[in-house]
N, C-alpha and C positions, 0 to 999 in steps of 0.2 A: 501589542497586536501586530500578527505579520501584513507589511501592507505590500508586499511584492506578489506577484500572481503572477501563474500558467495559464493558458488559455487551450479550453477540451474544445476537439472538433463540432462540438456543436455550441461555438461561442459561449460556452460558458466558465466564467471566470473561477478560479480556485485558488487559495493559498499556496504559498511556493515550498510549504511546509506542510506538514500534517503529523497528527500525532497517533502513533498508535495504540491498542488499547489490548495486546495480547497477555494472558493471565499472565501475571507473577505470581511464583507460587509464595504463599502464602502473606502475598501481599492485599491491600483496601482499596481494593480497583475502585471503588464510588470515591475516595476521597482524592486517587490518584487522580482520575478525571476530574473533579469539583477543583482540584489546584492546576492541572492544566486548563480549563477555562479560566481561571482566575488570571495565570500568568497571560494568558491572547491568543491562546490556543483556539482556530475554529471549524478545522476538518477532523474532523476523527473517523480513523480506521478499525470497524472491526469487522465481526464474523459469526453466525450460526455455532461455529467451532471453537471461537474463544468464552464461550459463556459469561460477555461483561456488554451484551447487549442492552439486559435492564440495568446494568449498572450505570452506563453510558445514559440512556434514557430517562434515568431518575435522577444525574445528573444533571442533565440539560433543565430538566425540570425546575427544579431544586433552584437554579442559577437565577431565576427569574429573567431570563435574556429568551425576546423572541426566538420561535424556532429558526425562521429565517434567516438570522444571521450565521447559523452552522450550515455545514457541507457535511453532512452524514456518509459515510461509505460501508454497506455491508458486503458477505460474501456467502454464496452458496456453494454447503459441501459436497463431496463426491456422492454420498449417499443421500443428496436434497437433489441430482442433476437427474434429468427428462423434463418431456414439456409440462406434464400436470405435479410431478417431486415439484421443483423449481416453483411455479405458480402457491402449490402451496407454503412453501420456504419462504417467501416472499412474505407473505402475513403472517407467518410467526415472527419474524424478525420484527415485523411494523407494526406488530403488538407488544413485544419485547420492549422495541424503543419508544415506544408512547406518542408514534407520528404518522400520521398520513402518507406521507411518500419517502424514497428514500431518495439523497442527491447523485446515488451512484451505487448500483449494482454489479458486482464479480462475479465469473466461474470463477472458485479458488485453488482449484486442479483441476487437469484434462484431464487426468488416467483414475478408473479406480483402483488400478494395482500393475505389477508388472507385466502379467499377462492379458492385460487387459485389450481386447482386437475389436471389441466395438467402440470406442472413445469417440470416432470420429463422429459418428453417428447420434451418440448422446451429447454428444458437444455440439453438435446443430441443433437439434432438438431442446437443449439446455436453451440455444439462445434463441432460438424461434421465441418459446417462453418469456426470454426478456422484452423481446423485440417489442412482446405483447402487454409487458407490463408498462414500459414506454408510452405506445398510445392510450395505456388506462389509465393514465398521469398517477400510477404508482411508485415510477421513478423515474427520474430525469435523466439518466443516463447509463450506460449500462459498459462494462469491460469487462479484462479475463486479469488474472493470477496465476504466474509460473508459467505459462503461455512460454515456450521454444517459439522459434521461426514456422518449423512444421505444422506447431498444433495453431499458431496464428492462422495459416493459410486454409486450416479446414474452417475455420469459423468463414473467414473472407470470401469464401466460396460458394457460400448461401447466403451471406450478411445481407439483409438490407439497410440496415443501422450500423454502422461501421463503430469497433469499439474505441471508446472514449481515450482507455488509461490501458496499460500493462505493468503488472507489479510485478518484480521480483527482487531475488534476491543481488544487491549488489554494493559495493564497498569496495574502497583498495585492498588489494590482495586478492578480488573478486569481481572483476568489473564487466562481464560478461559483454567485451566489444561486439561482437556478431551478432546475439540477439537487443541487443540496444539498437546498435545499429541497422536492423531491418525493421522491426519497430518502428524507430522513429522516419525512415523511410517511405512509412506509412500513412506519415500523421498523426500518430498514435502518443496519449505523453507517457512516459515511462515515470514506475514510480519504484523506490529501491526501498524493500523491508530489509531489517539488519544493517542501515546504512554504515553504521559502527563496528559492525565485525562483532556485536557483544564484547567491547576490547579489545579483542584478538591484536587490537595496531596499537593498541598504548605506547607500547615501549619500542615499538619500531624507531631506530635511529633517525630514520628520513623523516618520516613524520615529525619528532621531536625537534629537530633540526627547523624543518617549515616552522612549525609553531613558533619559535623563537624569533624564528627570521621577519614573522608575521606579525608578532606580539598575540597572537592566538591562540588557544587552547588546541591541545589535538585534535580534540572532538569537533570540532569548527572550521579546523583545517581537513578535516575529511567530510563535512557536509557542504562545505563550500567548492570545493572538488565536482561533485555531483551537482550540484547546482551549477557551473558553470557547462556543466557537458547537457545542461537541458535535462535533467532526470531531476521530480519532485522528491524528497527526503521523507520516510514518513519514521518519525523519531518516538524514542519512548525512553522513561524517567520517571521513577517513582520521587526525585529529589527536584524542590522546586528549583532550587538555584541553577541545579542543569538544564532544567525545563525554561528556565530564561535562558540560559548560557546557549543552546542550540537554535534559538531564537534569529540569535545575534551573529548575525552570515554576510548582509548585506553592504556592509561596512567597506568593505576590501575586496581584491581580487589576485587572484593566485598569477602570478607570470606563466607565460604559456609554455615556457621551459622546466618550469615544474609543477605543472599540468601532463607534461607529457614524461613527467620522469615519474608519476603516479601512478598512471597508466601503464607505464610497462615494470611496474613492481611484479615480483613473482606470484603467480595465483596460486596461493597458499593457505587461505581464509576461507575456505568455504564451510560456511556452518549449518548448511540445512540438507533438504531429500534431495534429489534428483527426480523433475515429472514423468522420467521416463523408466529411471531403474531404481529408485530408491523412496519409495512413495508412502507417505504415514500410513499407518492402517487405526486411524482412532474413527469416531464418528460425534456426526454434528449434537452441539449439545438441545436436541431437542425440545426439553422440559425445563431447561434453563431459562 
């Protein structure tokens, strides 16, 4: 069980971890999750878009473990965003997962596409929506996904519920200093998908080099990275061993000399879209 916590602006407490729960293809997402609960796994991340919300739900089921002890996070797609898409996104997901509320609501992208020129406007409207699922006690807290500094500042601008988290993409080789840094500026906890690069740093000398120096596995010398710079890890592992092994962070602490020699690795690992010019074109899995 992880027992180190973040704390969201509105005092509530969260794992310093989380687990994500995005398809692997042709992987057993119900059993993937039923072993991450098992190993102490207890925030999970998914999405409208990852299709493993009932598997996620029939999991938690399954566990025999009150719902309460889980930190749920869903996310609404680009084609679930405006105020009444959104509201109803919201109970498909809460029927998906088999729960009354959820612990933490996403926009999962600002833009629907590259030429997209009303964003800003559905992006208020998006959150007006949450604002409102908040006081239906449908969910306890609400954020964004991908979220730049820009597209932070149109939500902030109407917010009256200031957002909880910001996720994105980040990892060494990826650390995205500017928008982490206005973020968390903010008050905002930042939380990193991909925190591993999908590998991408396996065999990076430096890395390998730290782990030694650490007695630590690579993978633990790059989530312990982010965890010291205040950004929550949200991890994912079809293999239980790893799904302990990433667990185990708290142990140690990186010298701040090679903390800051991580940070200025080359940004050479980016493995995902761009919210502004390089944006999925899939859609939410509705009937999932």
């Amino acid at each position: 069980m992880i027992s180190e916590l973040f704390t969201l602006p509105q005092s509530m407490k969260v794992p310093a971890i989380g687990f994500g729960t995005y398809n692997a293809k042709g992987g057993d997402n119900l059993q993937m999750i039923k072993d991450a609960i098992e190993a102490g796994y207890r925030y999970f991340d998914t999405a409208s878009l990852y299709g493993t919300e009932r598997a996620l739900g029939q999991a938690i089921k399954e566990s025999g473990l009150p719902r309460e002890l889980f930190f749920l996070a869903s996310k609404a797609w680009t084609d679930e965003m405006g105020y009444e898409e959104t509201k109803a996104a919201c109970e498909r997901s809460l029927n998906r997962l088999q729960t009354d509320y959820l612990d933490l609501y996403l926009i999962h992208w600002p833009k629907v596409n590259e030429e997209d020129t009303d964003w800003k406007e559905r992006c208020q409207e998006t959150w007006r929506a949450m604002e409102e699922l908040v006081r239906e006690g449908k969910v306890r807290a609400i954020g964004l996904s991908n979220f730049l500094p820009h597209h932070l500042d149109a939500i902030l601008e109407t917010a009256t519920i200031k957002p909880a988290v910001n996720q994105l993409e980040l990892h060494i080789g990826y650390s995205q200093e500017a928008a982490v840094a206005y973020t968390q500026s903010k008050g905002i906890l930042v939380q990193a998908w991909s925190p591993l690069a999908r590998g991408a740093m396996d065999n990076h000398p430096v890395i390998s080099e730290l782990a030694r120096k650490y007695g630590k596995s690579k993978a633990q010398i790059c989530l312990r990275f982010l965890y010291q710079k205040g950004i929550m890890p949200i991890v994912k592992s079809a293999d239980k061993g790893r799904m302990l092994e990433n667990m185990m962070i708290f142990d140690f602490e990186l010298e701040r000399a090679d903390v800051q020699m991580l940070e200025c690795m080359p940004q050479n690992t980016w493995q995902g879209e761009h919210p502004d010019f390089a944006i999925p074109k899939v859609k939410s899995n509705f009937n999932q």
